[in-house]
C-alpha positions in Angstrom: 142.1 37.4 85.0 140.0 40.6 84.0 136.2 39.7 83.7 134.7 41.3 81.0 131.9 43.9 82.0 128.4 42.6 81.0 126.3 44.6 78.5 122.9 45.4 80.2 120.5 44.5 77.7 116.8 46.5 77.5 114.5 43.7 78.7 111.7 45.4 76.7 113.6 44.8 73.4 114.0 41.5 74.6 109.9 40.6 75.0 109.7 42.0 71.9 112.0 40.1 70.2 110.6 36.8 71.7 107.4 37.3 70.8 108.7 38.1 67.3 110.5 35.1 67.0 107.8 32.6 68.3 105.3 34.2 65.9 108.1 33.7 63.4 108.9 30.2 64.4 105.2 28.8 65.6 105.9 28.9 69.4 109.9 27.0 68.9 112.7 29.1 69.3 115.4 28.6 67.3 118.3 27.6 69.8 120.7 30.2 69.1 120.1 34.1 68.5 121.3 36.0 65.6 122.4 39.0 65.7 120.8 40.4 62.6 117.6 39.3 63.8 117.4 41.0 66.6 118.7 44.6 64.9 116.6 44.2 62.4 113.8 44.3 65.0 115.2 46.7 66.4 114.9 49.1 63.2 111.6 48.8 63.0 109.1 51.1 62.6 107.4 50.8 66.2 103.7 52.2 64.8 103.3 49.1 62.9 104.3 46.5 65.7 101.5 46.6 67.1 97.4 46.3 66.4 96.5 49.5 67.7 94.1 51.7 65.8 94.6 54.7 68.2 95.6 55.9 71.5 93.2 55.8 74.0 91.6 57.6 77.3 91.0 56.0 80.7 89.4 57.0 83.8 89.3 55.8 87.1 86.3 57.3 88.9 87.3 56.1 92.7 85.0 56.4 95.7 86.2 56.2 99.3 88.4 54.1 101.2 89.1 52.4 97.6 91.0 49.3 97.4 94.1 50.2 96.3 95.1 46.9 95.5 91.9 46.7 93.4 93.2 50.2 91.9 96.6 49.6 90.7 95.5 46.2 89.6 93.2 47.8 87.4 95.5 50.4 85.3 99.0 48.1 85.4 98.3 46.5 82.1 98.0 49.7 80.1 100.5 51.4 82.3 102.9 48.2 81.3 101.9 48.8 77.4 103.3 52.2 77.4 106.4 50.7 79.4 106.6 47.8 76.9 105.4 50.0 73.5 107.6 52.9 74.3 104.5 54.9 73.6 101.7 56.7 75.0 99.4 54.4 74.1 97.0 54.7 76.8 96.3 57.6 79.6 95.3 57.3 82.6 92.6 60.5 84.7 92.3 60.0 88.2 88.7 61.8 89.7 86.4 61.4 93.1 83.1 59.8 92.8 82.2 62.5 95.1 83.7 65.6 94.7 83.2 66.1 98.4 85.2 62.8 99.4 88.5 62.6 97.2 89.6 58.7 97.1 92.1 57.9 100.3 92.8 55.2 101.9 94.7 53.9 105.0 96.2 57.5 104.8 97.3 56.5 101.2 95.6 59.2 99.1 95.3 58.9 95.0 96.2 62.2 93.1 92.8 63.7 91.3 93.6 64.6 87.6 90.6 65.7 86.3 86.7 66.4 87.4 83.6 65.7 85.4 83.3 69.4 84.5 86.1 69.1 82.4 83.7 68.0 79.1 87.0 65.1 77.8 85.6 61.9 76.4 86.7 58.5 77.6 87.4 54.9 75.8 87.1 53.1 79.0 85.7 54.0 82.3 86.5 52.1 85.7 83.9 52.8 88.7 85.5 51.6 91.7 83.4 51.7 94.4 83.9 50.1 97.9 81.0 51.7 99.7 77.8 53.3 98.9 78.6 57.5 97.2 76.7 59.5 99.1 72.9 60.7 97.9 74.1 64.1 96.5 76.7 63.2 94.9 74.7 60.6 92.9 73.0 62.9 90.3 76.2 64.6 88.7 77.9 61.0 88.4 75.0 59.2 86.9 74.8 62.3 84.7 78.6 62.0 83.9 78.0 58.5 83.0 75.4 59.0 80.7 77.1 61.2 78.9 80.1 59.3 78.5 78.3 56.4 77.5 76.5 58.5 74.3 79.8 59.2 73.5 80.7 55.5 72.9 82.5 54.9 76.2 83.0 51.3 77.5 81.7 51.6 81.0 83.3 49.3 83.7 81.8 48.8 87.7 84.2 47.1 90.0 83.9 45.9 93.2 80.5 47.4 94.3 80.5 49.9 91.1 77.8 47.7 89.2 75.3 49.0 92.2 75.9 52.3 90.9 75.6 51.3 87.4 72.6 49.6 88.1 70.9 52.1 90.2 71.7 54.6 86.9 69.7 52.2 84.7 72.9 51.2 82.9 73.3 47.7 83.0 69.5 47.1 82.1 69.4 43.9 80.1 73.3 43.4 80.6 74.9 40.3 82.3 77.1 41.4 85.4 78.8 40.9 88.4 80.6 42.4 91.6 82.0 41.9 94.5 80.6 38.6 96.4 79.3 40.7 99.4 77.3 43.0 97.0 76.0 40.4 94.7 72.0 40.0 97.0 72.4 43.9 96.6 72.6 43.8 92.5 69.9 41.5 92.2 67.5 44.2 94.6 68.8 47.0 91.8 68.1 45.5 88.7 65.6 43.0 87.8 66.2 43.2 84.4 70.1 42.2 84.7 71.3 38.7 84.7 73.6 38.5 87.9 76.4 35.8 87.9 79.0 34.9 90.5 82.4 34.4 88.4 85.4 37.2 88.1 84.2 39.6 85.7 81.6 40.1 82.7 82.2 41.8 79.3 79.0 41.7 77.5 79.0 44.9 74.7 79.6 47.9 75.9 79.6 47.3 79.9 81.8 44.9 81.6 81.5 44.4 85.3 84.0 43.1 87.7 84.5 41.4 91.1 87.4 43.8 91.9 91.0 42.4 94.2 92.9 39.9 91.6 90.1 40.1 89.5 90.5 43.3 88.7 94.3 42.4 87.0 92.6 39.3 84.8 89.5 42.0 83.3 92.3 44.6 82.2 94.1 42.2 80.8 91.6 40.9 78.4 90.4 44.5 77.6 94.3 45.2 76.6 94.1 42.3 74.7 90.7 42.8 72.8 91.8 46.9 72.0 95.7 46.0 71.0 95.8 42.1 69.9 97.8 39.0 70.9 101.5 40.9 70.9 100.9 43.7 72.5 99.1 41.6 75.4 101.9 38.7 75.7 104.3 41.8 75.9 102.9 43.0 79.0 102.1 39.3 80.6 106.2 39.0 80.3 107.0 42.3 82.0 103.8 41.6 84.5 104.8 38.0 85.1 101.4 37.0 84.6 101.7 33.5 83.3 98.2 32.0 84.4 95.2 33.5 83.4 92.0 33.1 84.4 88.9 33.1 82.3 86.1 35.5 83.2 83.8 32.2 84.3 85.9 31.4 87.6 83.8 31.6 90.2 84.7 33.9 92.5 84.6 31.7 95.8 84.4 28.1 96.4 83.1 26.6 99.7 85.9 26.6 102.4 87.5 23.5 102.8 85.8 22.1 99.7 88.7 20.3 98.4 86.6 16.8 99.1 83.7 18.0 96.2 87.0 18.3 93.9 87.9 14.7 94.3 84.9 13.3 92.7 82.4 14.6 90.0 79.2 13.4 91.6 79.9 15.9 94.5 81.2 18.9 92.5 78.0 18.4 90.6 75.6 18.2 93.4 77.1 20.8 95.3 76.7 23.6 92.3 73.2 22.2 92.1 72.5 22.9 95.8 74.4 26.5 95.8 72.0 27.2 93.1 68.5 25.9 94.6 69.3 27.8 97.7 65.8 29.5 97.3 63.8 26.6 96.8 65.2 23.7 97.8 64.8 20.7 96.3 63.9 17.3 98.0 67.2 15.2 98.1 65.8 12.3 95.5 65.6 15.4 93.0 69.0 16.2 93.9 70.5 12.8 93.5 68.6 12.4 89.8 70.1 15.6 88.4 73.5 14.0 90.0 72.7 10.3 88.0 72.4 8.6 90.9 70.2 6.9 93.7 69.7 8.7 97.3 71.3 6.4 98.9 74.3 6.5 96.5 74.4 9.9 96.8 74.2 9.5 101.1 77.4 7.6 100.4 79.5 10.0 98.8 78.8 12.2 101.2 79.4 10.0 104.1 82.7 8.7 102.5 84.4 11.7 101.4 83.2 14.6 103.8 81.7 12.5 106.7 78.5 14.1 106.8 75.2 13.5 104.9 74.3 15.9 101.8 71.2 17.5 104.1 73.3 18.7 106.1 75.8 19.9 103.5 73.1 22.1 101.5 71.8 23.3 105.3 74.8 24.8 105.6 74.9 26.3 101.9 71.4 27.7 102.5 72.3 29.5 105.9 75.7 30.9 104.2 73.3 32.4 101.4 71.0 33.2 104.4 73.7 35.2 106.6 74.9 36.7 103.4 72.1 38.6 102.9 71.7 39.8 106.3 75.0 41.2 106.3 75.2 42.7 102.2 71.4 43.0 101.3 68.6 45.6 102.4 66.2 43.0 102.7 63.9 42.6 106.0 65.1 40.0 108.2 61.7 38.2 107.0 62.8 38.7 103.4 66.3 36.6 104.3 64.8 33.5 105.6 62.5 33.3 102.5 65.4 33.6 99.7 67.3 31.0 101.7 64.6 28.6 101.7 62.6 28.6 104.9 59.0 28.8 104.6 58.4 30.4 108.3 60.0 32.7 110.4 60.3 30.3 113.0 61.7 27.5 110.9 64.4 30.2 109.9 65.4 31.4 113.6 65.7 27.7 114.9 68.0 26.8 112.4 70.2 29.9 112.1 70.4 30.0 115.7 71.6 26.3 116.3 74.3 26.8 114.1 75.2 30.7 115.1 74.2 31.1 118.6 72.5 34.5 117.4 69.3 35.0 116.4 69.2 36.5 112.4 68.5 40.0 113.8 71.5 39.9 116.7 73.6 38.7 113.7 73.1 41.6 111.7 73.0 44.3 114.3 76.7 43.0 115.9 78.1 43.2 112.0 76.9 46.8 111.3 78.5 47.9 114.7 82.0 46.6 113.9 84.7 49.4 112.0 85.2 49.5 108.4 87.9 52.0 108.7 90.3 50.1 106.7 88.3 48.6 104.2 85.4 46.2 103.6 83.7 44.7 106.8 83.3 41.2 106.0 82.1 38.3 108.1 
């Protein structure tokens, strides 16, 4: 018996006309297609499917050794919206933070469209940094970004790009994030920005961004706030992204820190001892903001993680501690103090118990190590 040759079927048309149909039909659809439905969407005029005012330009301003990872995650959505649209709905201009270095990585190098002598305006700027742009290069990018931002561009730091924004005085009086490993680093740059650990920030006309996965979760709100609702479940079809994350997940959780998930009392009192890391509080202050007596407290700890909650925000204080020694310009001094130890001495005994280095031989074996192939992290 002859089988009949299957019709291949555009799978864009297809998103489309799902998310027609469960506007249409409230979320339910109906349990058999009909053909007329389906041409009918077909015929229609493509301009109006959509809630977008106007086409729009992006740039990706890369420094070195970029992750590309971070990179593609960052310009998928929109490329997917032209895919999905069949229109040029967004384009996309590829330049070098520093003219001097164009963006590589692992022998992967990104093409360079355009340069910031060419004078275009842009709707949305990305500044993916990795590592530091070099001094000179530093006056005709802040420059660049000034200008851009007069112009009414959205300006976007990822990964360590929020240092440069800062440094330029652009995220004065914003909210923002980065990276984890560059977060001490913001706070040195700008004392007048609010810094918070989650995935990424949008607050006005700056957004800021943690960069890796992170980077696919910020794009794809900022395609959702510049094109609406069907446009953006268009593109979560054709990117099979089917859980997304809101901007206030934090970026890390403590390894092995399934236990604080299993009750509330030690979820709650370890957020309140990852955020007292400077001053630490006495551990009947600690059990009050939890609801609960010290030696309840002592309890938990003892019956869900075998260890007592000292010992627990010790550990938090000397992660914040070897954070900053590793990401942070501060003095060695300056580390012990924003991890809670009033003397130098105090600070050595205990990082050294639990690292067998002393704070200074900790950081001067890190900066010796390679960062050929991306970020050196601990």
């Amino acid at each position: 018996m002859a089988l009949k040759k299957a019709r291949i079927v555009d799978k864009n048309e297809c998103f489309r006309a799902n998310s027609a149909a469960e506007l249409a039909f409230g979320g339910d659809r109906p349990s058999l297609w009909k053909g007329s439905f389906l041409e009918q969407f077909q015929k229609s005029d493509r301009s109006s499917d959509f809630d977008v005012e106007r086409k729009r330009s992006i740039a990706l301003v890369i420094g070195r050794e970029p992750s590309l990872h971070t990179v593609f995650q960052s310009i998928e959505p929109f490329r997917a919206a032209n895919r999905v649209s069949k229109e040029a709905l967004f384009s996309v201009d590829f330049m070098p933070a520093d003219a001097e270095a164009p963006p590589s990585s692992m022998d992967v190098a990104l093409p360079v469209t355009a340069s910031f002598d060419d004078g275009r305006k842009y709707d949305l700027i990305f500044l993916l940094v990795t590592y530091d742009v070099a001094e000179t290069a530093k006056a005709k990018l802040f420059k660049w970004l000034r200008r851009q931002s007069a112009a009414g561009a959205h300006l976007c730091g990822v990964d360590a790009g929020p240092l440069l924004l800062a440094e330029a005085g652009l995220l004065d009086g914003y909210a923002a994030t980065c990276h984890w490993t560059a977060m001490a680093s913001l706070r040195e740059f700008s004392a007048t920005c609010r810094v918070v650990e989650q995935l990424y920030v949008v607050d006005r006309n700056r957004s800021t961004c943690a960069g890796q996965a992170a980077a696919l979760d910020y794009s794809m709100t900022m395609l959702r706030l510049m094109c609406g609702a069907a446009l953006y479940n268009l593109v979560c079809n054709e990117l099979i992204y089917a859980a997304p994350r809101p901007a206030e997940v934090r970026q890390r959780e403590i390894v092995n820190g399934q236990p604080f998930m299993v009750n509330p009392v030690l979820s709650r009192a370890q957020r309140i001892m990852q955020e007292t890391v400077e001053e630490p509080l006495e551990m009947e202050a600690v059990a009050e903001r939890c609801g609960i007596s010290v030696r309840a407290l002592q309890y938990l700890f003892k019956r869900h993680l075998n260890t007592s909650p000292k010992k627990i925000y010790m550990a938090l204080r000397l992660q914040h501690a070897k954070e900053l020694l590793l990401y942070s310009s501060m003095s060695i001094r300056e580390t012990g103090l924003a991890s809670g130890f009033a003397t130098p001495s105090a600070y050595y005994r205990a990082f050294s118990a639990v690292y067998q280095k002393s704070p200074h031989e900790y950081r001067s074996d890190f900066t010796k190590k390679s960062t050929m192939y991306g970020r050196n992290l601990y």
